[in-house]
KEBATOR-207326 format. One record per residue: x, z, y of N, C-alpha, C in turn; residue in one letter. Coordinates in steps of 0.2 Angstrom, whole numbers, plus 5000, padded with zeros to 4 digits. Last residue first. Layout:
N
XZYXZYXZYA
...
***
This chain:
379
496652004824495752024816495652054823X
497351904835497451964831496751984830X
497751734835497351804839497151834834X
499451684840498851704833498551734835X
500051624854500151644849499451664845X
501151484863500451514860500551574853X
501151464881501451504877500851514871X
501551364892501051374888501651424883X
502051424908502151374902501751424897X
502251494921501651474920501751414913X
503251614922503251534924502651494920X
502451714917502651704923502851644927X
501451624903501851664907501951684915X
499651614897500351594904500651654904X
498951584882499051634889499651574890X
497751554869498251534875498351574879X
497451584853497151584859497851584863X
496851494839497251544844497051554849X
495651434833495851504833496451544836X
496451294829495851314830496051384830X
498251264837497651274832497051314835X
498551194854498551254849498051254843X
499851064849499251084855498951134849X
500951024845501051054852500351074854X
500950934835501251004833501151054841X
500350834839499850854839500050934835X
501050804856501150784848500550844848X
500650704871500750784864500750774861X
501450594880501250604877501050674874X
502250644897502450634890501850654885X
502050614913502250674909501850614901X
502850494925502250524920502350554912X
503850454926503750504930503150554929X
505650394924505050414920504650454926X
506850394927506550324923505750344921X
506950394945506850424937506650364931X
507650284955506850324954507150334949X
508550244969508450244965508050294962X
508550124984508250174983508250214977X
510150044992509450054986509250124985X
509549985010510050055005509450034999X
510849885018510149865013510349935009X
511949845025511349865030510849885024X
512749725014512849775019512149795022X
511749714998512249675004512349735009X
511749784982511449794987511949754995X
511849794965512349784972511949764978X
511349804951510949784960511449824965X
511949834939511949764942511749754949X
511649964939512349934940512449854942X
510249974937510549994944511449954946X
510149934925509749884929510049904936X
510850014917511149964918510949894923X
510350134919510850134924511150064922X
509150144912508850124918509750094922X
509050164897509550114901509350084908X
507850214892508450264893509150214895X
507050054892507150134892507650144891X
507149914890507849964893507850034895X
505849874885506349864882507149904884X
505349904899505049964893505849954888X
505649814913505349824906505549874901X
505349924929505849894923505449874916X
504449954940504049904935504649874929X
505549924956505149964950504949924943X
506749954969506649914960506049954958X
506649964985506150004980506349974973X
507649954998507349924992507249964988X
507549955015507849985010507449935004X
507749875025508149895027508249945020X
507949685019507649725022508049795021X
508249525020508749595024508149655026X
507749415011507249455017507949505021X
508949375007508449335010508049345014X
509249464998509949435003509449395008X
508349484991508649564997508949505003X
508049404983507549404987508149434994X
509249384977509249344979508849344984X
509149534970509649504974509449444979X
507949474960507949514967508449554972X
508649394950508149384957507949424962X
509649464945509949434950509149404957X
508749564939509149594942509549534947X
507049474940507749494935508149514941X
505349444935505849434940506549484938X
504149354928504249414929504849394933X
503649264920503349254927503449334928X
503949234905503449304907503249314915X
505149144907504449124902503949204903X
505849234915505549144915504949164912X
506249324907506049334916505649264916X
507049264898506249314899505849334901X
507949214904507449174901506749224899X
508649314908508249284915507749254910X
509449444903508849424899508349384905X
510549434912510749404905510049394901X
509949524921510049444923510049394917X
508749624915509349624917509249534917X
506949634922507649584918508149604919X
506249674932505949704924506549674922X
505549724946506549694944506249714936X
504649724959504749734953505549694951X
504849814975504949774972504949754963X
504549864990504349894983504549824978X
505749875005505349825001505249844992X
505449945021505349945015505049905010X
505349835032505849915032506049905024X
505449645033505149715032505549775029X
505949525037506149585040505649655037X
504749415027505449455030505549485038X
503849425018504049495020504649485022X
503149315021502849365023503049415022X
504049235019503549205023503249285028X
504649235004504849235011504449225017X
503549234998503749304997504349315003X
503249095000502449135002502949195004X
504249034994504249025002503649075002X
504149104981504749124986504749084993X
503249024976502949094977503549124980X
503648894975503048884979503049014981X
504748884967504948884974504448904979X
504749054958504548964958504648974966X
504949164946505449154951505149064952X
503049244948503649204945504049184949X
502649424948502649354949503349314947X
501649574950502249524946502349454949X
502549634967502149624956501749614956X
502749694980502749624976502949644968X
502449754994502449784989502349704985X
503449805012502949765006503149774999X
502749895026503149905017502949815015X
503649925039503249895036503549925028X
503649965059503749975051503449955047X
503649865072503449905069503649925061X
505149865085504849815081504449885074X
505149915101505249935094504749885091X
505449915118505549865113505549895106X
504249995130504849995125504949945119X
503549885142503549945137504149935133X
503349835154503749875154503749915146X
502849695151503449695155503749775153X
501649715143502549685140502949705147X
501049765154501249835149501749775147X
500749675163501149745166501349765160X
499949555154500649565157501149615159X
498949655152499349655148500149615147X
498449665167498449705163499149705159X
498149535176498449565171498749605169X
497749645191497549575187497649595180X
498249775198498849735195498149715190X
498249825214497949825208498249765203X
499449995219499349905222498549895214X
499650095234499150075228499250005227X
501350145236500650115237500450105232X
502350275242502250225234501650205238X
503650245253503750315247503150265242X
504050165261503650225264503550285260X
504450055256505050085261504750145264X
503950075239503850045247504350085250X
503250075222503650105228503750055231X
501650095217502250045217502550075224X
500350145204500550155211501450115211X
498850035200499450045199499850085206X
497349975196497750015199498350065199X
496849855184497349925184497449925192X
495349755180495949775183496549825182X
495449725160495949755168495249755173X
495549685149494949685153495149685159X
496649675138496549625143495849605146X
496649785134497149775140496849715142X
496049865124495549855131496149795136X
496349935113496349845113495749835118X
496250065115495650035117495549965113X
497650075117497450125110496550105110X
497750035130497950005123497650035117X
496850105140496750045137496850025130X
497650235139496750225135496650155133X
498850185143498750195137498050205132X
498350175156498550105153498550135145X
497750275160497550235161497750185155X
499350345162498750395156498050325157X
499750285172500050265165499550305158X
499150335182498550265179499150225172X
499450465187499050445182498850375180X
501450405186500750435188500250425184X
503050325192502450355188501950415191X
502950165201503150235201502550265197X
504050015199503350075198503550125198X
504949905201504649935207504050005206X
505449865189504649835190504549875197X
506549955186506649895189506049875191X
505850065183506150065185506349995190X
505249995168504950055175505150055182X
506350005163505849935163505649955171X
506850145162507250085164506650015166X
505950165151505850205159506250185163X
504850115143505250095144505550135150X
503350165131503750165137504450155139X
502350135117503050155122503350135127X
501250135106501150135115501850185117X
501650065091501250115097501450095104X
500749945081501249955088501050025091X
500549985066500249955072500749995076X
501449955049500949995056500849955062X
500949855038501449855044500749895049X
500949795022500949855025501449855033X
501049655011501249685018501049725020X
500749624994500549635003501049665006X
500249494983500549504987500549524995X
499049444969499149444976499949504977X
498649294957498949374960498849384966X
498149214946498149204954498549294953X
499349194931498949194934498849194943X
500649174932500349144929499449154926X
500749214943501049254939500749224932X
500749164960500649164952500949204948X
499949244976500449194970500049194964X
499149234991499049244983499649214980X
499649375003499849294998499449294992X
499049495014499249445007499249385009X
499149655026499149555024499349555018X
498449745034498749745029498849685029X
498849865046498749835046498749785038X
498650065055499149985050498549925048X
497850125063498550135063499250065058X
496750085063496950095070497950095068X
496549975051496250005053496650045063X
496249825040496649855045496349915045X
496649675030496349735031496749785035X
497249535028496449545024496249655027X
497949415036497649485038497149505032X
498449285038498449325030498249395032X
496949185044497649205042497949275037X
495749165041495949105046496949145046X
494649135029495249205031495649115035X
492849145031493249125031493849145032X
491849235019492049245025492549205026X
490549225008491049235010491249235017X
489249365000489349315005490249305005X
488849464993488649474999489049405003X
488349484977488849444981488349454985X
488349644967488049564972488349544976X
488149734954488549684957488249654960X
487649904950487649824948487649774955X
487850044951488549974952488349914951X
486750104952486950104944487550044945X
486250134963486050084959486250064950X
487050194970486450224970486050184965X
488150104969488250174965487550214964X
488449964973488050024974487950084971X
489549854973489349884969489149954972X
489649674984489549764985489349774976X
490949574988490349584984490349654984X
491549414998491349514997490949504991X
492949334997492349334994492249414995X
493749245010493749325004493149305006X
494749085010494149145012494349205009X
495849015007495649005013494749055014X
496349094995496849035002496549035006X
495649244992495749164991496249144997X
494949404988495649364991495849294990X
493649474987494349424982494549394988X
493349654989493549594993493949534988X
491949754984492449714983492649674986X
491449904988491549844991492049794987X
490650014978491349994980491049914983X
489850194984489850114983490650084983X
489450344979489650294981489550254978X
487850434979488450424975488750374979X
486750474983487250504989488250484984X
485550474975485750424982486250454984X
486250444958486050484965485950454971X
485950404939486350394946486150444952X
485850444927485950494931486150484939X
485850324920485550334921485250404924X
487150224916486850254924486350274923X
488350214905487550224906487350274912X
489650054905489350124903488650174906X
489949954904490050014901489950064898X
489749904920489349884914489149924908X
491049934922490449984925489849984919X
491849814918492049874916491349934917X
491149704924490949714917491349794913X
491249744938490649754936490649764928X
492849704938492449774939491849804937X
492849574935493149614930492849684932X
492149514946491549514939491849554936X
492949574955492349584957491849584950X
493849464952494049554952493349594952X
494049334956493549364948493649434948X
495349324967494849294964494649344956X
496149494967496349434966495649404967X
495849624979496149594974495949524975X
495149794987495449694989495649684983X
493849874989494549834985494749794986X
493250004998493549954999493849934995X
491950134996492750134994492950024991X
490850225005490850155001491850145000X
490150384999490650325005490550265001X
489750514993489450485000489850425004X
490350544978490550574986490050524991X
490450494963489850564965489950574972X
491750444960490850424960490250454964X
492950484961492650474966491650454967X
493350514947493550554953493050544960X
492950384943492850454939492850514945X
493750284946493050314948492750354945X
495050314944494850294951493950334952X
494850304929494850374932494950374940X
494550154929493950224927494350284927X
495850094936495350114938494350144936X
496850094927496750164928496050164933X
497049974924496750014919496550064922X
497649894933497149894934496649934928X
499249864930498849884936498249904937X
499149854914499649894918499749914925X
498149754912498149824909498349864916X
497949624926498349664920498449714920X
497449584938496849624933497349654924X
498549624952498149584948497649604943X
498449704965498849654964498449584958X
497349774971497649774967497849694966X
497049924983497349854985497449824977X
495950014991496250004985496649944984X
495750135003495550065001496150054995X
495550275005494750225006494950175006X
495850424995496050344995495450304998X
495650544992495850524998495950464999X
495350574978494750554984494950544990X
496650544974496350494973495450504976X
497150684978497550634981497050564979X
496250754971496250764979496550704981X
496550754958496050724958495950724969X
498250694958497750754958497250704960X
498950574944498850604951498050634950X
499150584930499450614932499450614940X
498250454924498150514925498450584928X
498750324928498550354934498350424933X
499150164925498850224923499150284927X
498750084938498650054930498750144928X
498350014950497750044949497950054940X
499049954966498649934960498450014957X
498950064980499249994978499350004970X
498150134992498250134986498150054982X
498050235008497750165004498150184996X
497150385014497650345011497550295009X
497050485027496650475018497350415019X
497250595037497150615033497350575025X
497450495050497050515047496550575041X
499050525053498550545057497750545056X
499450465040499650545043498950555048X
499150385026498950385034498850445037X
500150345014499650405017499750395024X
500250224999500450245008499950295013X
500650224985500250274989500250264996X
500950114970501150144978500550174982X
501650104956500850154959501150194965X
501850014939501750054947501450064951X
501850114925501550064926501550084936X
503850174922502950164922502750114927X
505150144924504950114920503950144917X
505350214935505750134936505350124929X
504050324939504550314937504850234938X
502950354952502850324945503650334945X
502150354965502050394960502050364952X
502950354980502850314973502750354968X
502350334996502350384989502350344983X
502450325014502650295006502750365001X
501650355026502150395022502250365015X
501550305044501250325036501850345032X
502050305058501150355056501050345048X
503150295056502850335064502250375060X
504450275049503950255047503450325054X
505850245040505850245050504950245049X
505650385029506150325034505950325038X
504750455021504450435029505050385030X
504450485004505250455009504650425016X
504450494988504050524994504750495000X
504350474971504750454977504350464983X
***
């Protein structure tokens, strides 16, 4: 699933079917790189698309998010950067004991690092693994979190919850950063007259300079325009900027239907554009949904009706309703304004049987349409 919607500077990519392990991409256009939401099997993305990733976000340390991370670094080992994780509490030892595994003794100075960040209620823990080192793990200190921000850049911002899932997990919010829009009516009434010091105000914002100021401004008169100097800065830009509220994702798996993890999952994603959301239960299997801290075709109804977000993503169905993805869409009825999105049940390519891969001594060609063709190579 690939889909801009109302989205200025990122791109949602869902690289998985309703019933593989899931796997959001959000591509920072103006950038180039990307962030990357959990981490479970992952073979089927290019190795291009996984060096472009500079921060990794994972929900929690089960299999099915967090397997795929020795092909994360498989791909990435050997490049000149340090690559950001954010995840739950203990991600940081669960990373190193995966690394542990295996034998560094070709390391390089010019290999990469991974930063780990744990996510708590009231700090993030960092801890670095250095690649020139062989990845062995040190805690660099914690940081107090005085709000749900755990990570930005110019163009988005990110925020968490930790819930349960019967374990700690996390939950994020993806929301671009405000651009710089103009109101030409605002303008209008404010007595201003346009010119350069709107190419002024804009250096500012895109600065987070605004509220250095001064600003000279030019302002009409019964003469035609004067200089005036306008103080508050980022009082003139509210006055006159264009009203758009920014785009956002949020992405929520797994967790349990409790009252404590729907005031967090209300808290933090309402109004947002697009909401990625797991649905593993028809409604009729809720007790399964219960005792597995998983969520069902009415729970997230329940959520939609709550947040009003603008579209819905279901992922992460349970396995048990293969090839009956349409009974988990027939139940999500969607409220007025709410579009569902709906995915393949499948997206990653299929097992080989071992009737499929060519005997010792053949040899392989490509057709025109590039499918394996095999035949016997001739005395």
């Amino acid at each position: 699933m690939r889909d801009r919607l109302s989205f200025r500077y990122l791109e949602p990519v869902f690289f998985a079917g309703l019933f593989d392990d899931p796997l959001l991409l959000v591509q920072i256009r103006p950038l180039g790189k990307s962030c990357l939401f959990d981490c479970g099997q992952i073979h089927h993305l290019a190795k291009r698309v996984l060096k472009g990733v500079t921060a990794l976000f994972i929900s929690h340390a089960h299999m099915d998010h967090f397997m795929g991370i020795d092909t994360f670094i498989r791909h990435n080992h050997v490049a000149p950067k340090t690559i950001d994780i954010f995840g739950p509490p203990g991600l940081a030892h669960k990373l190193a004991s995966k690394l542990a595994g295996y034998d560094w003794n070709l390391t390089e100075p010019y290999w990469c690092s991974f930063r780990v960040h744990e996510v708590q209620a009231d700090r993030i823990a960092d801890y670095l693994l250095p690649g020139p080192e062989g990845f062995t793990c040190r805690f660099e200190g914690d940081r107090p979190r005085r709000d749900k921000h755990i990570y930005g850049n110019d163009y988005l911002q990110v925020e968490a919850e930790l819930c349960d899932h019967k374990i700690p997990m996390l939950i994020f919010r993806v929301s671009e950063r405000p651009a710089f829009l103009l109101d030409e009516a605002k303008i209008e009434r404010a007595g201003l007259v346009r010119g350069g010091w709107l190419r002024d105000l804009k250096k500012l914002f895109h600065q987070g300079a605004l509220a250095r100021g001064p600003l000279a401004v030019m302002r009409s008169s019964g003469l035609g325009s004067i200089e005036e100097v306008v103080e508050d800065v980022t009082a003139l830009y509210e006055t006159i900027r264009r009203d758009l509220i920014p785009a956002s994702i949020g992405y929520v798996t797994d967790l349990g239907f409790t009252e404590e993890n729907l005031a967090k999952v209300g808290s933090l994603m309402a109004g947002v554009t697009l909401l990625v959301c797991e649905c593993s239960f028809l409604a009729a299997d809720r007790e399964k949904a219960r005792n597995s801290h998983h969520l069902c075709t009415a729970d997230l109804i329940y959520l939609v009706e709550r947040l009003r977000p603008k579209y819905v993503l279901p992922v992460h169905a349970s396995k048990s309703y293969l090839g009956k993805g349409r009974l988990l869409y027939g139940e999500l009825e969607m409220p007025a304004g709410v579009t569902l999105i709906r995915l393949p049940e499948r997206l990653t390519p299929r097992p080989l049987l071992a009737c499929e891969v060519p005997k010792l001594g053949e040899t392989v060609s490509y057709n025109a349409e590039e499918n394996l063709e095999y035949g016997r190579s001739k005395p």
